[in-house]
N, C-alpha and C positions, 0 to 999 in steps of 0.2 A: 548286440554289437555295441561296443565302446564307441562313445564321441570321441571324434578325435580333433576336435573343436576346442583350443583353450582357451580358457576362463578369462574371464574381461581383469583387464591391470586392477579398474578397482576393487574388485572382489579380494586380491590378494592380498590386497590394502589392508582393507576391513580386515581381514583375519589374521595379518602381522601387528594388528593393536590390538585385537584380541588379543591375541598370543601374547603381546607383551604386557598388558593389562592383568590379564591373568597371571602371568609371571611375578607384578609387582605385587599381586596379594589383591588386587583391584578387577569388580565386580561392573563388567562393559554394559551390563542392561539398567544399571543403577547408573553410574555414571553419565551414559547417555539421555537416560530419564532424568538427571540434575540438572545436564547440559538445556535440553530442550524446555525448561520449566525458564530457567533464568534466561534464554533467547526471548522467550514469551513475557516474560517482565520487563526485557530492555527492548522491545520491538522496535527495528529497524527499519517502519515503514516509513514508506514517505511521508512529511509531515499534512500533507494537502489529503490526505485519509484522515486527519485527525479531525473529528467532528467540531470541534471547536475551535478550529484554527482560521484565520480569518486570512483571507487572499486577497490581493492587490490585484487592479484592474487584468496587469499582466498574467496575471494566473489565472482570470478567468476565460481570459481570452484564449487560453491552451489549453484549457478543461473544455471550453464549451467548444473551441473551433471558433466563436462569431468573434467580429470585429469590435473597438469600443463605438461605431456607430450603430450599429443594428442591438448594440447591449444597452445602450440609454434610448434607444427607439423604442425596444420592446420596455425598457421600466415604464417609457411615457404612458405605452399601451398598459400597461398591469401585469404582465405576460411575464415578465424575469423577475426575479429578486430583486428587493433596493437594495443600496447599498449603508455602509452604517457610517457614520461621522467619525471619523477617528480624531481628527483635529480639525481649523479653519480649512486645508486647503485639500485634508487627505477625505479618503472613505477606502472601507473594505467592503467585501462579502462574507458571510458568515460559510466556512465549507460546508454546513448541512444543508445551507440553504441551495448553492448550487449543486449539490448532488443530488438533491431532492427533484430542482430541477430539473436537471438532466436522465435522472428514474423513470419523472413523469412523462419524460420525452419521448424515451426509452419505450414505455410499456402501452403508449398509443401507437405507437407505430405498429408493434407486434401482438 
């Protein structure tokens, strides 16, 4: 018995660039595989993924959930990452440090 179920919009997406891909003399499994290499070279993550990117109190504070009290409580204790001197009046955090962090949080719990 025939489906009589039609095919999802984007499906017919996909196969009218094929179609016209193929049309232009253009090769949709190469194409796509160029596309997806240079996505991969221009990565659009968020920069707070970047291991070396360095976050302001305020970003810690959205990552971890704590407050800036309970974040310079726990540095008192040893328990959080310091922070780094950026200038006299700044500091950051390193992101590996807090995600390191937040892993090891992560993986006692569970």
């Amino acid at each position: 018995m025939a489906s009589t179920r039609a095919s999802s919009p984007w499906k017919a997406d996909v196969r009218h660039i094929k179609d016209t891909m193929r049309a232009s003399g253009l090769d949709y499994d190469r194409v796509t595989a160029a596309v997806a290499a240079r996505e991969q070279r221009h990565s659009s993550a968020p920069s707070y993924y970047q291991p070396d990117r360095l976050l302001s109190l305020r970003a810690v504070e959205d990552r971890t959930t704590l407050k800036k009290s309970t974040i310079y409580a726990l540095i008192a204790r040893g328990a959080f990452p310091p922070p780094v001197p950026i200038t006299r009046r700044r500091v950051a955090w390193r992101a590996r440090d807090i995600q390191s962090w937040i892993n090891a949080r992560y993986e006692r719990r569970h």
